[in-house]
Every structure is written in C-alpha cells, then in structure tokens.
MDTraj code that builds the backbone (N, CA, C; nanometers):
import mdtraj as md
import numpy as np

residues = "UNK UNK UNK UNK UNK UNK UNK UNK UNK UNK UNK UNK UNK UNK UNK UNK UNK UNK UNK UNK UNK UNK UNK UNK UNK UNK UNK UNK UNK UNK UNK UNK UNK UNK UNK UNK UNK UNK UNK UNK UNK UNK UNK UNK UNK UNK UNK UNK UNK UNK UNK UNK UNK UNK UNK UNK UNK UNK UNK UNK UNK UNK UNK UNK UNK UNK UNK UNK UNK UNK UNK UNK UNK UNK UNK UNK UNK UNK UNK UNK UNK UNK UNK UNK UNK UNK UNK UNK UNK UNK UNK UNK UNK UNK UNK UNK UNK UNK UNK UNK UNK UNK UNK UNK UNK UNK UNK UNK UNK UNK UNK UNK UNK UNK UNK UNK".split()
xyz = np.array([
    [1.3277, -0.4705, -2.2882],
    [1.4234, -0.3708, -2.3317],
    [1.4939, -0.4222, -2.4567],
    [1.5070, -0.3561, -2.5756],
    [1.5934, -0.4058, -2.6477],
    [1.7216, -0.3108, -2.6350],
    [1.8001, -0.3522, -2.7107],
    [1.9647, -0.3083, -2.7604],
    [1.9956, -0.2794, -2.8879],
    [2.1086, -0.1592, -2.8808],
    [2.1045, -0.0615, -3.0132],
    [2.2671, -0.1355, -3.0263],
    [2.3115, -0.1914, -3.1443],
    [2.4681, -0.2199, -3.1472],
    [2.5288, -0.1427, -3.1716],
    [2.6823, -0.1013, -3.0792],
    [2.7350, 0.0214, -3.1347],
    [2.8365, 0.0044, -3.1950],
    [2.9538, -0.0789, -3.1487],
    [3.0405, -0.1512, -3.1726],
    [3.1497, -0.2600, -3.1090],
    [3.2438, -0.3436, -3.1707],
    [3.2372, -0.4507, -3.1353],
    [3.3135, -0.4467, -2.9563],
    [3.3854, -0.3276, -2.9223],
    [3.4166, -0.2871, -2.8081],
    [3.5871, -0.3257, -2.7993],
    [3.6431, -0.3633, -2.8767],
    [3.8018, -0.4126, -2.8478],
    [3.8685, -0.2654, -2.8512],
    [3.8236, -0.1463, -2.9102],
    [3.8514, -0.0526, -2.9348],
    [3.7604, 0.0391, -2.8184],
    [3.7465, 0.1459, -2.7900],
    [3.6740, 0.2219, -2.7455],
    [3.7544, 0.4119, -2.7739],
    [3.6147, 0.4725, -2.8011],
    [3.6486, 0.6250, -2.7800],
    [3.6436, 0.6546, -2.6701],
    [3.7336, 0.7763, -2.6311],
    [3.8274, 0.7811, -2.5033],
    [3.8903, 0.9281, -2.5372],
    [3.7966, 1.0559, -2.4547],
    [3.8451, 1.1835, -2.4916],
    [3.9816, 1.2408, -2.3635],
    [4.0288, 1.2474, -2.4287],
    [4.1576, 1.3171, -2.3641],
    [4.1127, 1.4328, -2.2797],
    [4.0716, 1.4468, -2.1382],
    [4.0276, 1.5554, -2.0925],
    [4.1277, 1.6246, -1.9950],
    [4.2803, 1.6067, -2.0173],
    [4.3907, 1.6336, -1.9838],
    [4.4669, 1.7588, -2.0915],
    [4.5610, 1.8528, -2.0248],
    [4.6095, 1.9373, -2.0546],
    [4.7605, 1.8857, -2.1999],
    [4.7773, 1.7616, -2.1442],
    [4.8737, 1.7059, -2.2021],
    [4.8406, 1.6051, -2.3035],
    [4.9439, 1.5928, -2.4168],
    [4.9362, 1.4649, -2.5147],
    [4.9068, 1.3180, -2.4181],
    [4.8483, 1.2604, -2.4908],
    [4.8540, 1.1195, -2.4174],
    [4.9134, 1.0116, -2.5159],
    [5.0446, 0.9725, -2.4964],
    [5.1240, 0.9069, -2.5901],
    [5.0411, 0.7425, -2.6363],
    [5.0539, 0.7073, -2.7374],
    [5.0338, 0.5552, -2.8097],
    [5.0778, 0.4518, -2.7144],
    [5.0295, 0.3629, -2.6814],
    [5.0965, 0.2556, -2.5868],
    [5.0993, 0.2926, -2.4106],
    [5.0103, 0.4131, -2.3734],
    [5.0304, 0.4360, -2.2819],
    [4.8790, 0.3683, -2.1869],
    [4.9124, 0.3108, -2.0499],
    [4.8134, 0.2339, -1.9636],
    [4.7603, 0.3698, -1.9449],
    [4.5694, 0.3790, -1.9294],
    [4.4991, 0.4647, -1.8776],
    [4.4180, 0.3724, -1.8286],
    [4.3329, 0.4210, -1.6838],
    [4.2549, 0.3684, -1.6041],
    [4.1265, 0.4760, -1.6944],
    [4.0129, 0.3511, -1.6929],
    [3.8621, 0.3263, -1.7429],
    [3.8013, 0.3122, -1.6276],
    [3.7810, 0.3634, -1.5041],
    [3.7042, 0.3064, -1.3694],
    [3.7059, 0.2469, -1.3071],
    [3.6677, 0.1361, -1.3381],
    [3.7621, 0.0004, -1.2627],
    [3.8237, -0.1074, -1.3264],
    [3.9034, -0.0715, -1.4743],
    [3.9636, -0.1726, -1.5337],
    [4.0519, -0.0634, -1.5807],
    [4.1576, -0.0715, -1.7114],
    [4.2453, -0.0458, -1.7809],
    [4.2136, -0.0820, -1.9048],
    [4.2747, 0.0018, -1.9449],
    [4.3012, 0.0035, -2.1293],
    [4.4430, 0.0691, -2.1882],
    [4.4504, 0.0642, -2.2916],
    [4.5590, 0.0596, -2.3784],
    [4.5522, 0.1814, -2.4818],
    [4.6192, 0.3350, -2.4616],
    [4.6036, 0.4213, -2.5571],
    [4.6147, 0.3924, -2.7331],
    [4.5683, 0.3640, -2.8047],
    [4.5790, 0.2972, -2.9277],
    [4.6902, 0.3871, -3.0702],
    [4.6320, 0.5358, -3.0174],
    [4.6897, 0.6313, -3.1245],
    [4.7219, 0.7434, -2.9826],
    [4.8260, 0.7992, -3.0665],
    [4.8303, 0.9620, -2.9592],
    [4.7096, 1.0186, -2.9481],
    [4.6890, 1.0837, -2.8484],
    [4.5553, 1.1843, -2.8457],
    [4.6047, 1.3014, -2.7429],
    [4.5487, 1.4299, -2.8331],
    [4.5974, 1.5387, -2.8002],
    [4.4954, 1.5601, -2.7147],
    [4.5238, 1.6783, -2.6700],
    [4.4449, 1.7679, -2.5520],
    [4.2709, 1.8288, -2.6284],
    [4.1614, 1.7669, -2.5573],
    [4.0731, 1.7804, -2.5579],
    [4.0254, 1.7028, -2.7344],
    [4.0707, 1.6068, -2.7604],
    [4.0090, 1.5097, -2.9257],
    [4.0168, 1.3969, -2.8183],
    [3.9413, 1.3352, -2.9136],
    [3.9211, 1.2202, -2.9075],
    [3.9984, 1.0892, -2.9721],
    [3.9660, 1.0063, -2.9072],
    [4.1432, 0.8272, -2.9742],
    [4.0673, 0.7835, -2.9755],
    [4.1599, 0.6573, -2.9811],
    [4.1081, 0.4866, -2.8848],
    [4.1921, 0.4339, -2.8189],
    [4.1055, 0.3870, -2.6997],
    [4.1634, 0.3250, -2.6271],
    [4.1636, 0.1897, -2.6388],
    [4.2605, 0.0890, -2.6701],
    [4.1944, -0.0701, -2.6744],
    [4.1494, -0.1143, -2.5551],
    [4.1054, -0.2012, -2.5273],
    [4.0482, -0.2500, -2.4057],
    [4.0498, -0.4377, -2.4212],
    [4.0893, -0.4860, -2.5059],
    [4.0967, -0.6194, -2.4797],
    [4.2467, -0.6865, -2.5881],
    [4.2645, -0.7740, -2.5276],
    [4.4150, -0.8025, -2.5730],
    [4.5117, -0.8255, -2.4733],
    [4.6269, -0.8696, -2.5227],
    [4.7607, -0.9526, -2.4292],
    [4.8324, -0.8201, -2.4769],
    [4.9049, -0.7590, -2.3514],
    [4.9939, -0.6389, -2.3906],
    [5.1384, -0.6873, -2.3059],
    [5.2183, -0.6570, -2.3155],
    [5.3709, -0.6881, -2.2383],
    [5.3640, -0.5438, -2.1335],
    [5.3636, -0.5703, -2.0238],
    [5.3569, -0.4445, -1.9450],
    [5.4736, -0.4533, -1.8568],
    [5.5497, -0.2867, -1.7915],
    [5.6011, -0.2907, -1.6954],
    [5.5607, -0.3732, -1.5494],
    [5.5850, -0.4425, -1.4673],
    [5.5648, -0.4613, -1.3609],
    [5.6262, -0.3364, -1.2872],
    [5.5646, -0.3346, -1.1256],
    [5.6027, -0.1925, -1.0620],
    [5.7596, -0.2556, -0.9692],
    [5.7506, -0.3899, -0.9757],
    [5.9075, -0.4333, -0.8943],
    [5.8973, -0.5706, -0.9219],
    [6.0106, -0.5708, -1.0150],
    [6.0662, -0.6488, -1.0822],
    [6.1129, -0.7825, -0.9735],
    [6.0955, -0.7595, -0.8649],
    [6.1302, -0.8822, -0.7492],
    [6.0274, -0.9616, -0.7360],
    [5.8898, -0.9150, -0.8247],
    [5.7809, -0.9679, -0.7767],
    [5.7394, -1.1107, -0.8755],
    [5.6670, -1.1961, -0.8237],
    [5.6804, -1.3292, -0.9054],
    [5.5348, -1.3741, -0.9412],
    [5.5036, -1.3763, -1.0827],
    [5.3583, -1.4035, -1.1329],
    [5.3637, -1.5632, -1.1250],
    [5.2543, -1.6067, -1.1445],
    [5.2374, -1.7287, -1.1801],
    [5.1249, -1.7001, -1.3128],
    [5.1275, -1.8197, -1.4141],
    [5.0135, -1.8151, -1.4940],
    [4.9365, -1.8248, -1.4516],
    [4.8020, -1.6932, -1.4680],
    [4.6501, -1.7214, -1.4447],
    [4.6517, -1.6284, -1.3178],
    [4.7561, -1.5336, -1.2105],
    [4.7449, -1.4594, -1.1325],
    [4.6474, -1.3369, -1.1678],
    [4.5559, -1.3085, -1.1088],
    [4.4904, -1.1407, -1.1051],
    [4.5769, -1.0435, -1.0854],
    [4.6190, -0.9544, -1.1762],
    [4.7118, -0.8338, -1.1502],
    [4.6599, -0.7246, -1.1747],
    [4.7025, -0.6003, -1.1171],
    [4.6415, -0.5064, -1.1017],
    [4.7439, -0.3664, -1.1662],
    [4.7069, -0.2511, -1.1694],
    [4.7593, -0.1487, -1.2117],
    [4.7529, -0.0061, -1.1040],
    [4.8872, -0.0378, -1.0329],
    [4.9089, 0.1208, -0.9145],
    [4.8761, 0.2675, -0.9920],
    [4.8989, 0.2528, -1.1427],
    [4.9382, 0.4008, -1.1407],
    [5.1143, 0.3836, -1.2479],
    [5.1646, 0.3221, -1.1523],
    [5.3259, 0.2775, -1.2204],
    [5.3373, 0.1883, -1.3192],
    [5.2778, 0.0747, -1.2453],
    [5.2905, -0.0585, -1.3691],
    [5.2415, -0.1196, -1.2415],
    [5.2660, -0.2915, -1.3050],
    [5.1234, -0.3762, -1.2803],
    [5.2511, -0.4710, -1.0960],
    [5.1204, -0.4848, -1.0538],
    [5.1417, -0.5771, -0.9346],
    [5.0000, -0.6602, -0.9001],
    [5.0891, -0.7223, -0.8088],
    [5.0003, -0.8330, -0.7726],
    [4.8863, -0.8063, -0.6465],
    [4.9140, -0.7163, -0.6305],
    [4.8378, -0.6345, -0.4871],
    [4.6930, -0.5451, -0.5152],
    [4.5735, -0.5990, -0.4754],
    [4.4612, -0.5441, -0.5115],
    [4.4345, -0.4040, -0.4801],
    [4.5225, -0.3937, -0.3639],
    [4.5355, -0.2547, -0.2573],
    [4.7130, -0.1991, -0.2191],
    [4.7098, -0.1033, -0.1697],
    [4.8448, 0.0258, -0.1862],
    [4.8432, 0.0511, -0.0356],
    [4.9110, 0.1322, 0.0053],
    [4.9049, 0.2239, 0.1143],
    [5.0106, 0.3268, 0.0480],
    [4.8958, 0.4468, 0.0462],
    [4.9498, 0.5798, 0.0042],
    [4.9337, 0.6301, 0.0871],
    [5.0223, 0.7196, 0.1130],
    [5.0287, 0.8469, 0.2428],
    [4.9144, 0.7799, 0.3740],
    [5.0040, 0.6703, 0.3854],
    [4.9034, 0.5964, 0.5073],
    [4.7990, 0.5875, 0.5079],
    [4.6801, 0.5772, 0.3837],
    [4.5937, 0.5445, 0.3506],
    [4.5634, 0.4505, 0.2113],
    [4.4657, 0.3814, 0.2796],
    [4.5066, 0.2106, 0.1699],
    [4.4037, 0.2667, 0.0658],
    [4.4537, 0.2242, -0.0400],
    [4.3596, 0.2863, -0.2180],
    [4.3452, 0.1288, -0.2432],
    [4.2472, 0.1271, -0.3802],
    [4.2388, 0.0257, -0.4342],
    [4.2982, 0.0400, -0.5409],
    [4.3746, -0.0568, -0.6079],
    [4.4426, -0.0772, -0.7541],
    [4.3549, -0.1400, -0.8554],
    [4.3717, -0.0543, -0.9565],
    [4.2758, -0.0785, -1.0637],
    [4.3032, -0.2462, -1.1213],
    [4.1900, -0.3220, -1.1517],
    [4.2234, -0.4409, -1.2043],
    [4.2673, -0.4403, -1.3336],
    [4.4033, -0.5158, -1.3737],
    [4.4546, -0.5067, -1.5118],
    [4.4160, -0.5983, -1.6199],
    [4.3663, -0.7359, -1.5715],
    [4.3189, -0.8391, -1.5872],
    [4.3982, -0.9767, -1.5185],
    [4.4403, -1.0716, -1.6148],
    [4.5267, -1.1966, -1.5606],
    [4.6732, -1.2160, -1.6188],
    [4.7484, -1.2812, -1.5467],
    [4.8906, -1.3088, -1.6281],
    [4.8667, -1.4847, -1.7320],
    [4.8984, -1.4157, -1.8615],
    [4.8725, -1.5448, -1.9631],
    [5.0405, -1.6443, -1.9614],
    [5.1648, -1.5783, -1.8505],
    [5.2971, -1.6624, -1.8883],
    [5.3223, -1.6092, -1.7412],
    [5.4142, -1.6782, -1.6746],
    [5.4823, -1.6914, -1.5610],
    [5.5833, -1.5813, -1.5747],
    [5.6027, -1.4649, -1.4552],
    [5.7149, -1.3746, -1.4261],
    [5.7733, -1.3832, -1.3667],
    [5.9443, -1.4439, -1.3506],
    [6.0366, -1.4604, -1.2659],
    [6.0471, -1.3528, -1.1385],
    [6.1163, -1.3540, -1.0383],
    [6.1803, -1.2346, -0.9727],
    [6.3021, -1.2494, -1.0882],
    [6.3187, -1.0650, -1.0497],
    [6.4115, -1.0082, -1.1887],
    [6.3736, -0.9579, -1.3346],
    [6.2090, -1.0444, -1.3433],
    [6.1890, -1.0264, -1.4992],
    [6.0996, -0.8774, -1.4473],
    [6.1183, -0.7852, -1.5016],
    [6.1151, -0.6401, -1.5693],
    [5.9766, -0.6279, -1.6377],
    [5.8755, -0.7434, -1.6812],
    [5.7593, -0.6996, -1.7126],
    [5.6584, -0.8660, -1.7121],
    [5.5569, -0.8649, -1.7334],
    [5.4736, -0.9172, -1.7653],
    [5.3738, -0.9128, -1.8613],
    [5.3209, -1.0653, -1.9182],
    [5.2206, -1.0474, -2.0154],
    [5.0554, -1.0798, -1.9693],
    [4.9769, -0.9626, -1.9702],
    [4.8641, -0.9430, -1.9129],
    [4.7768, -0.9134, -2.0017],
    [4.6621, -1.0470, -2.0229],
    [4.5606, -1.0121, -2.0950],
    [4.4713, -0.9278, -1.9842],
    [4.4356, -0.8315, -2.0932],
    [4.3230, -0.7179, -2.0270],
    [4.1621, -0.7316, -2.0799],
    [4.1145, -0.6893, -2.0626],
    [3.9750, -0.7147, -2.0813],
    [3.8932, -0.7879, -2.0212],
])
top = md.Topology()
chain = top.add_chain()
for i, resn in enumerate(residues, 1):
    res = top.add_residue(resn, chain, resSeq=i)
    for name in ("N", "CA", "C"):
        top.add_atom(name, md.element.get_by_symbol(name[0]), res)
traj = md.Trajectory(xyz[None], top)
C-alpha cells in the first residue's frame, strides 16, 4: 500500500455541522480524543481544529489535584482525571484530553494539557 501526504496534521478541517457559531478557543470532541477550535466557524463552513499542542484548560473541579504526566480526560465541561462519569445513573466514557505537562493544586481553576 502506499500513502498520499495530505498534511502535516497539527491543524485539521473540522465542518461545523451544528446550528450554532462555534467560538475560537473552544474544546470539541474528535471521537475519541479532543481538539482545539482554531478560528470561529459558522454554521455549516468549514475551520480548524488544532489537535496537537499544550493549551491551559478549565478543570471541571477545581478541588481536584494533577500530578505531572497524569492522563486527563474531557466530560463535556472541562478536564478531569476520571476516564468514566455516571450520568443519569449510567457510566459514559470521557473523552481522552491527553497528559498534564505541570502539577494542579486543589484550588487551582485549570490545568496545562498537552493534547495530541
């Protein structure tokens, strides 16, 4: 089999198939990872989404305590340490966000999570 190069992938196209704007800087789930809205993208065009890089993200509760090099994940809200949820009494899986590159206190309000 060979391979056609398309591009280098830190970027990716990513069509907005939502009724609503999708703001710059906003977390969207890719399947089973995350990415990073790059530019606004309106309803039914096409952006980019980044997909690799150290971003400063909300954590979903700020009580919660990273260590460097933890696997963190993405509920939906912002990022935790929990691979799995229990929603309406049924356990979901949380999308993987990637790893924590700096240590998050209890109290500290976000974390830095390389993705990709």
């Amino acid at each position: 089999m060979k391979a056609t190069y398309w591009q280098p992938g830190a970027k990716i196209d990513f069509a907005n198939a939502t009724e609503n704007k999708i703001e710059a800087n906003t977390v969207v789930t890719l399947g089973s990872r995350i990415g990073v809205v790059g530019t606004d993208i309106e309803p039914g065009a096409v952006g980019s989404v980044i997909t690799e890089g150290v971003f400063i993200l909300d954590k979903t509760s700020s009580s919660t305590v990273v260590a460097l090099g933890d696997a963190l994940y993405f509920d939906g809200t912002g990022i935790t340490k929990d691979a799995s949820a229990t929603v309406d009494e049924e356990t979901v899986n949380n999308t993987p966000a990637g790893w924590a590159i700096k240590a998050s206190a209890s109290g500290d309000a976000t974390v830095y999570v390389k993705i990709g």
